[in-house]
C-alpha positions as CSV (number, residue, x, y, z in Angstrom):
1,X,16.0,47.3,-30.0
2,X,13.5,49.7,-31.4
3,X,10.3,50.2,-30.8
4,X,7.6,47.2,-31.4
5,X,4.2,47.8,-32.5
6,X,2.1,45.2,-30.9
7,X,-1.5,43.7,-33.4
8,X,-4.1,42.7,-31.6
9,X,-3.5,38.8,-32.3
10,X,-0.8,38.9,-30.6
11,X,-2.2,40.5,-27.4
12,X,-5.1,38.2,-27.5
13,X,-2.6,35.2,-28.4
14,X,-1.1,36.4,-24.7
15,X,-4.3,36.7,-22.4
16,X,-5.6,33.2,-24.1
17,X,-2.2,32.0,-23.3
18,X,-2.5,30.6,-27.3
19,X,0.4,29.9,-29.5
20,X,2.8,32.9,-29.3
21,X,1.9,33.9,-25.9
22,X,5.5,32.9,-24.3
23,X,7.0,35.3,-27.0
24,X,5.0,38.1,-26.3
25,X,5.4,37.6,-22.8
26,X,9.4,37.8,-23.3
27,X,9.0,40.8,-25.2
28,X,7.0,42.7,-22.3
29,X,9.8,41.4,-19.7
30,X,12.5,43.6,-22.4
31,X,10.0,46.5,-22.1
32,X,9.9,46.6,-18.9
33,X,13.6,47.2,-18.3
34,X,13.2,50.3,-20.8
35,X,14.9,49.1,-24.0
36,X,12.5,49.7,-26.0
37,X,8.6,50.1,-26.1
38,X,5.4,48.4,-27.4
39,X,2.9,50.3,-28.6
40,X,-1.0,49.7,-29.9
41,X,-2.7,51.9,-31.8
42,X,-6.4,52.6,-30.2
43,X,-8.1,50.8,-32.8
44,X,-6.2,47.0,-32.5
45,X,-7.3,47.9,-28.5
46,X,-10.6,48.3,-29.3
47,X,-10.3,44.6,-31.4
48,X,-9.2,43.0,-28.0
49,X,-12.0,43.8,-26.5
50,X,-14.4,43.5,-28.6
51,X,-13.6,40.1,-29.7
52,X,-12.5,38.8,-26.1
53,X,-16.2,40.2,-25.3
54,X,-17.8,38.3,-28.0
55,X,-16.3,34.6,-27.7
56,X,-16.3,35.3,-23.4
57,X,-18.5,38.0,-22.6
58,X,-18.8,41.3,-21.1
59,X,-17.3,40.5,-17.1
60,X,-14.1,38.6,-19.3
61,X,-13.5,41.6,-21.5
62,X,-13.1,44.5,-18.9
63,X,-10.9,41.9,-16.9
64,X,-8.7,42.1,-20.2
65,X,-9.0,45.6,-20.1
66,X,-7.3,45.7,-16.2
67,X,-4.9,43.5,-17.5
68,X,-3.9,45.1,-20.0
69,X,-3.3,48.5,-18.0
70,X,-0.9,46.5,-16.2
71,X,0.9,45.8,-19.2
72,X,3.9,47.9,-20.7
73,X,1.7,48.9,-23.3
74,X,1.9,52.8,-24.6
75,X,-2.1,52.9,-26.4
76,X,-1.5,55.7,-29.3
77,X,-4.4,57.3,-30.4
78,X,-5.1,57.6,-33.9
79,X,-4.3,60.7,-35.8
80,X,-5.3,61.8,-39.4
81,X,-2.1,61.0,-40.7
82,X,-2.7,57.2,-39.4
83,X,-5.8,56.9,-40.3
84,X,-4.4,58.4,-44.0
85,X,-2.1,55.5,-44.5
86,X,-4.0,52.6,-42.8
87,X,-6.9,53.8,-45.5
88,X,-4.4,53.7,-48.4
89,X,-3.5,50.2,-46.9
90,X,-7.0,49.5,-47.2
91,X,-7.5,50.5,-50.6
92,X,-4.2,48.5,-51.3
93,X,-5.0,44.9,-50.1
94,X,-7.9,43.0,-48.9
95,X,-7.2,42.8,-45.5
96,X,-8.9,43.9,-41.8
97,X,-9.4,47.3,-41.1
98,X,-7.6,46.7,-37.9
99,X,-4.5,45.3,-39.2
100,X,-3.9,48.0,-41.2
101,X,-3.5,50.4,-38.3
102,X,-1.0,48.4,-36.8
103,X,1.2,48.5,-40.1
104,X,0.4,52.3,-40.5
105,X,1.4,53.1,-36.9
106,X,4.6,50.6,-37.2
107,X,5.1,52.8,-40.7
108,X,5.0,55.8,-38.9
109,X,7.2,54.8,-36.0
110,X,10.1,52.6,-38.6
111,X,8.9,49.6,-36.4
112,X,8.2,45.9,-36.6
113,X,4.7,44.7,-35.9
114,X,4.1,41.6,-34.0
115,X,1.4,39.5,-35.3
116,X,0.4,35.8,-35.9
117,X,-2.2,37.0,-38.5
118,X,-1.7,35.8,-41.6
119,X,-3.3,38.8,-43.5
120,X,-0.2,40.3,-42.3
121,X,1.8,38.6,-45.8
122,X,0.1,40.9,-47.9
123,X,1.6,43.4,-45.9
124,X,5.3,42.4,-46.1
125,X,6.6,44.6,-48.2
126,X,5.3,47.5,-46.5
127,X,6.5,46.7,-42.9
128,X,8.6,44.2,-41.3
129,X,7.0,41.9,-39.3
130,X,7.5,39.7,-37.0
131,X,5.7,36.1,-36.6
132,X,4.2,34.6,-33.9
């Protein structure tokens, strides 16, 4: 399998054990035996925690953060040439800022993004996705 890029729904989906969490746990069992990896670009990061901080405060969010370290997670940071095609995204369709870092880093790696989001559609014929 190739490489998966992971949205931040889908991480949050997992902590909050909500709908799509038993699939997202499945794929970090595969990553963990090394066929593949997830990666999340800085930015969907910075969405987990901001929102886990908003709807369950501050103490909740860095506990997401620990888990999340234990996690076969690879965090890319964001370079120009991300932040190049998530803005052309942007300018594109009407959709989060976030998500469209997670299609531009799964564009830059020829990777599927997972995602339950449905702002994702208008991104379908851009990147292949996969639904929670």
């Amino acid at each position: 399998m190739k490489n998966l890029v992971l949205d931040s729904y889908a991480l949050i989906a997992y902590l909050e054990n909500e709908r799509g969490a038993d699939r997202v746990e499945e794929l970090f069992e595969e990553a963990k035996q090394k066929s593949f990896q997830i990666l999340m670009s800085m930015i969907n990061w910075g969405e987990v925690y901001y929102s886990i901080f908003r709807t369950k405060g501050e103490e909740k969010a860095e506990e997401a953060l620990l888990i999340i370290q234990q996690l076969p997670i690879k965090i890319i940071n964001i370079q120009k040439e991300i932040v190049y095609q998530a803005s052309r995204f942007k300018g594109k369709y009407r959709i989060a800022f976030g998500d469209c870092f997670a299609a531009a880093l799964a564009v830059r790696e020829n990777c599927k993004v997972i995602t339950g989001d449905k702002e994702f559609k208008k991104l379908e014929s851009e990147v292949e996705i996969e639904w929670l």
